[in-house]
C-alpha positions as CSV (number, residue, x, y, z in Angstrom):
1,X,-69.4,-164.3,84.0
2,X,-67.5,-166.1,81.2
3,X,-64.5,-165.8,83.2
4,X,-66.3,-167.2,86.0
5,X,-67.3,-170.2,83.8
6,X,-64.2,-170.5,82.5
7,X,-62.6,-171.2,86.0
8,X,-65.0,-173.3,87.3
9,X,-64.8,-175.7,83.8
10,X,-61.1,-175.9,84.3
11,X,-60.9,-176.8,88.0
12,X,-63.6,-179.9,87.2
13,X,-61.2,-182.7,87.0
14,X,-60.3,-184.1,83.8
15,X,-62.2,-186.9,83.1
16,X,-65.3,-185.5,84.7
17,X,-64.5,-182.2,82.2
18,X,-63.6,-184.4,78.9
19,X,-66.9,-186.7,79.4
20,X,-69.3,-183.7,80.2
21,X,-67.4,-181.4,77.1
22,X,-67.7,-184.3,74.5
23,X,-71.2,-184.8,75.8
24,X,-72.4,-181.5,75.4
25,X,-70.5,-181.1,71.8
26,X,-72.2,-184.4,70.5
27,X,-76.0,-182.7,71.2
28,X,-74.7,-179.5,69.5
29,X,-73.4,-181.6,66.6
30,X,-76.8,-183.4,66.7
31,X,-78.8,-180.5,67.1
32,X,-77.5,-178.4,64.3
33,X,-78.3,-181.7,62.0
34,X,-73.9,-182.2,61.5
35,X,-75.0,-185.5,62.5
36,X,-77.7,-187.9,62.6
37,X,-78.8,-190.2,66.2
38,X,-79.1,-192.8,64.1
39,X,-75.1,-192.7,63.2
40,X,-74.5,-192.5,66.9
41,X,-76.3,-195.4,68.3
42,X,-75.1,-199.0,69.5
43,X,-75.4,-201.6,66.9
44,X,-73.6,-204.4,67.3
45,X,-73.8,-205.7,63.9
46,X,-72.5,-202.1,62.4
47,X,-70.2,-202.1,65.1
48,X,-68.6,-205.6,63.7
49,X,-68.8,-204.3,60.3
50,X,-66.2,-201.5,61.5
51,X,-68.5,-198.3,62.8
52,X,-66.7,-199.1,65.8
53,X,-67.1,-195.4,66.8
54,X,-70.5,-196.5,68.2
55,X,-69.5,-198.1,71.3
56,X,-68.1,-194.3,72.3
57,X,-70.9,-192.3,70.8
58,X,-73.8,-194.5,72.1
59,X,-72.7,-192.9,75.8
60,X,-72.1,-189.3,74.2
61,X,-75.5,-188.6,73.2
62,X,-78.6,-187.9,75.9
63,X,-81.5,-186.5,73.7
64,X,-81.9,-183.3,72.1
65,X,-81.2,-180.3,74.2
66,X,-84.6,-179.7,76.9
67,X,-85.5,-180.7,80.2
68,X,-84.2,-184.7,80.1
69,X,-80.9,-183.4,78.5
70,X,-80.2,-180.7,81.1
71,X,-81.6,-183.5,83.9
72,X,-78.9,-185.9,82.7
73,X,-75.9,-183.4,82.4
74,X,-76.6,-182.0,86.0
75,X,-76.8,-185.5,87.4
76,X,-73.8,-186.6,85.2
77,X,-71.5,-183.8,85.9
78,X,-71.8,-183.5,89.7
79,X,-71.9,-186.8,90.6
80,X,-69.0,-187.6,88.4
81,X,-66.9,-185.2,89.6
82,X,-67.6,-186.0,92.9
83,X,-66.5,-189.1,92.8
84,X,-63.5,-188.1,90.9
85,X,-61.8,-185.6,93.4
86,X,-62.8,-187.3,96.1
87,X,-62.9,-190.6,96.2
88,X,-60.9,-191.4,93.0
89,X,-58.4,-188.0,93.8
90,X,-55.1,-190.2,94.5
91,X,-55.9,-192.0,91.2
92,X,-57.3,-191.4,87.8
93,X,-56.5,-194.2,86.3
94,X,-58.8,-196.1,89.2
95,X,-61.4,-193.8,88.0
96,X,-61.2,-194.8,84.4
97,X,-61.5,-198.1,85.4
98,X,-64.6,-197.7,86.6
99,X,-65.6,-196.2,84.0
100,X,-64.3,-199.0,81.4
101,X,-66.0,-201.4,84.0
102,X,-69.4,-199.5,83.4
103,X,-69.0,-199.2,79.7
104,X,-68.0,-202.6,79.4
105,X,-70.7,-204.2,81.2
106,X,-73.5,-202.3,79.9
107,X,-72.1,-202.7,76.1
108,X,-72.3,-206.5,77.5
109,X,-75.3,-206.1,78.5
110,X,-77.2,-203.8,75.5
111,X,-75.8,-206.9,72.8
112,X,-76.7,-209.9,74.6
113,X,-79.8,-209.2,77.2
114,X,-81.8,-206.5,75.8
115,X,-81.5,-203.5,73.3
116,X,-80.1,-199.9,74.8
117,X,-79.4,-197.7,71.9
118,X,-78.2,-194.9,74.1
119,X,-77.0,-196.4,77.4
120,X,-74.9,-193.2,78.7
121,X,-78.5,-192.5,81.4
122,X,-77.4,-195.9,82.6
123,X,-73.9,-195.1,83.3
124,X,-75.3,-191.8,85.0
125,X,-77.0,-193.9,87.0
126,X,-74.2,-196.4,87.5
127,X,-72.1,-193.4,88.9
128,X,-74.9,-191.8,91.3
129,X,-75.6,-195.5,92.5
130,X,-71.3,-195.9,93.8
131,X,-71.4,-192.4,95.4
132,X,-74.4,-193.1,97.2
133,X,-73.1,-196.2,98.6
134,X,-69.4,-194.7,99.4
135,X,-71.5,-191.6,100.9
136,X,-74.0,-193.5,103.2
137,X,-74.8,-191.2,106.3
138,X,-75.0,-187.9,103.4
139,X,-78.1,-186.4,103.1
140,X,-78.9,-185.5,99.9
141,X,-81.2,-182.3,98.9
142,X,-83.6,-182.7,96.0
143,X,-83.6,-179.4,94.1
144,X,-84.8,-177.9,97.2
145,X,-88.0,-180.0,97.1
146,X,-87.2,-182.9,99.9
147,X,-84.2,-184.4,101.6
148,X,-83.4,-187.8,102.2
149,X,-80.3,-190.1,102.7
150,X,-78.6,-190.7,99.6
151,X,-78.4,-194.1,99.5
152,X,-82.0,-193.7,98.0
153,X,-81.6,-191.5,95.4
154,X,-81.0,-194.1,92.9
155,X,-84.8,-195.4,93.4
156,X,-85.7,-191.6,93.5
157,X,-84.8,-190.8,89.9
158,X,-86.5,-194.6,89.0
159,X,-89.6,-193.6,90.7
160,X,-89.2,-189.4,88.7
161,X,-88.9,-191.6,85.6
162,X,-92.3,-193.2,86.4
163,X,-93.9,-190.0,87.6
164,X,-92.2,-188.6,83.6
165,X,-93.6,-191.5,81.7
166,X,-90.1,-192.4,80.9
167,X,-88.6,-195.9,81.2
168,X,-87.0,-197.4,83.8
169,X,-85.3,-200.2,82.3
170,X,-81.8,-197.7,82.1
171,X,-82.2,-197.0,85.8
172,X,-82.5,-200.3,86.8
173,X,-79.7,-201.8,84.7
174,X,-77.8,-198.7,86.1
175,X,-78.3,-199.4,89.2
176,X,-77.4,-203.5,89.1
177,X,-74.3,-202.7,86.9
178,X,-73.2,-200.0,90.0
179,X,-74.1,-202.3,92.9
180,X,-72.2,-205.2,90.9
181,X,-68.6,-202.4,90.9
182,X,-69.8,-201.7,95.1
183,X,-69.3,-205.6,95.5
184,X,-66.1,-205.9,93.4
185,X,-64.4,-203.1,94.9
186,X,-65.7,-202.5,98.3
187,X,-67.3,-205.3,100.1
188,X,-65.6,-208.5,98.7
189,X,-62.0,-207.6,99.1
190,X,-63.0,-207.0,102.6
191,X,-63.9,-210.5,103.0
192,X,-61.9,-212.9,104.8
193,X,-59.5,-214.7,101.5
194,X,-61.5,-211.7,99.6
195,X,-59.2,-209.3,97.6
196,X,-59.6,-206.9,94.6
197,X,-60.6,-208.0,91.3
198,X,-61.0,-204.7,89.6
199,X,-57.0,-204.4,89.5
200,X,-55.9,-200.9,87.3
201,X,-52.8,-202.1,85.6
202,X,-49.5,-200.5,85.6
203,X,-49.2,-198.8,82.4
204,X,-52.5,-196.6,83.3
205,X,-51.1,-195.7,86.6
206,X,-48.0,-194.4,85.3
207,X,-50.0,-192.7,82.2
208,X,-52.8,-191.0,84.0
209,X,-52.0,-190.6,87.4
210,X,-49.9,-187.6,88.8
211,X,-48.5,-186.1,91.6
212,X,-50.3,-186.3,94.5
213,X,-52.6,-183.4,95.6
214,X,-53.3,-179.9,93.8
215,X,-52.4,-176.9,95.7
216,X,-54.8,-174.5,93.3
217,X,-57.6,-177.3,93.9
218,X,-61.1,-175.5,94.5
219,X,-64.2,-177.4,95.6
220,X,-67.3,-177.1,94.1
221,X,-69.4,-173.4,95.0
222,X,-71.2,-175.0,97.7
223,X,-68.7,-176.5,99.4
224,X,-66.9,-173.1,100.0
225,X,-67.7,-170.9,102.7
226,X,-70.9,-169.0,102.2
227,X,-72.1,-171.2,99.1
228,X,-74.6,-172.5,98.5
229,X,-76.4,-176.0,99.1
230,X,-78.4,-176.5,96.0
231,X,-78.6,-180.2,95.3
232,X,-75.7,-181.6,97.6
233,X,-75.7,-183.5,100.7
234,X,-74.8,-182.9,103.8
235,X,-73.5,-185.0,106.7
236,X,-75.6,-186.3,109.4
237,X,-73.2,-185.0,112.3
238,X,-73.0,-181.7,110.6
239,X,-76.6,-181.5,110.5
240,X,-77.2,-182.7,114.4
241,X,-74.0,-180.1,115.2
242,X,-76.4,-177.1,113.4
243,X,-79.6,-177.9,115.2
């Protein structure tokens, strides 16, 4: 078993593994009272004052551990990593870009609109909202309670935060701050005169990105043969192909 975990946390790709590990290690620092929420949150005021710690640890913390913490790292790690080896595989440093977009926009956003304390569920969301709209035709399988097209699961967590009591003000911000990267990086530089905004400079590419391909690569359990399809989509020709 704990080599079995230990395989599976290696082959995550590195971002996806860093984010979710620092996550997890922030609660458990939280939990066991090492550290206080309070020292963890955005503040921009303390931030200019030199805590600037706070504008990584705002997106490190996601509650204490329960239900809404385990809902978030689920969410957060698979849909991360998803869009890491696949669509960000050939580049990293793409991949932190995004990233820094998010960050940046919501930090933007939590100083000058309206107060997020904690706005790492909004960057969840951010992430589910791109690979929805790179993975259009995927239909996507809701704990085993429905399936639907996953271009709406976005507005399926806002309407689970509804049904929870729970605020969607991070889902929705989430979901403008995604559809805002989806313009910038997918539709406009498809437009005639368009062309890419969201430029990753040199110095990351050299830094972070390596050779192409892994030969010991291993996709996630349910992708392999006889997995199994807990929470992940499938395509709609596969599906027709099966029935």
């Amino acid at each position: 078993m704990a080599h079995h975990f230990r395989n599976e946390y290696m082959q995550t790709p590195v971002v996806t593994r860093v984010y979710i590990t620092a996550c997890v290690l922030t609660t458990l620092a939280v939990q066991l009272n090492i550290v206080a929420p309070i020292q963890l949150v955005y503040n921009f005021p303390l931030v200019m004052k030199g805590e600037v710690w706070r504008l990584v640890t705002c997106f490190l913390f996601f509650g204490y551990i329960g239900f809404g913490f385990l809902f978030n790292m689920i969410f957060l790690y698979r849909f991360c990593r998803k869009l890491e080896e696949v669509s960000f595989s050939s580049s990293t440093a793409d991949f932190i870009v995004l990233l820094l977009f998010g960050v940046t926009m919501l930090l933007l956003t939590a100083t000058l609109v309206v107060k997020m304390y904690f706005p790492g569920e909004a960057l969840t969301t951010m992430i589910v909202y791109i690979w929805c709209r790179r993975n259009p035709f995927v239909r996507y399988n809701f704990f085993g309670l429905f399936t639907f097209q996953a271009p709406y699961l976005p507005w399926i967590l806002v309407l689970f935060s509804i049904l929870f009591g729970g605020s969607i003000l991070a889902d929705i911000i989430g979901i403008g701050i995604g559809h805002a990267y989806y313009f910038l990086e997918d539709v406009f530089p498809q437009k005639p005169g368009g062309f890419r905004i969201l430029v990753t400079p040199t110095f990351m590419k050299k830094l972070f990105d390596g050779p192409q391909g892994d030969p010991n690569y291993q996709p996630l359990p349910e992708d392999r043969p006889g997995g199994f399809a807990w929470g992940e989509g499938q395509q709609l020709e596969q599906q027709q192909q099966q029935q």
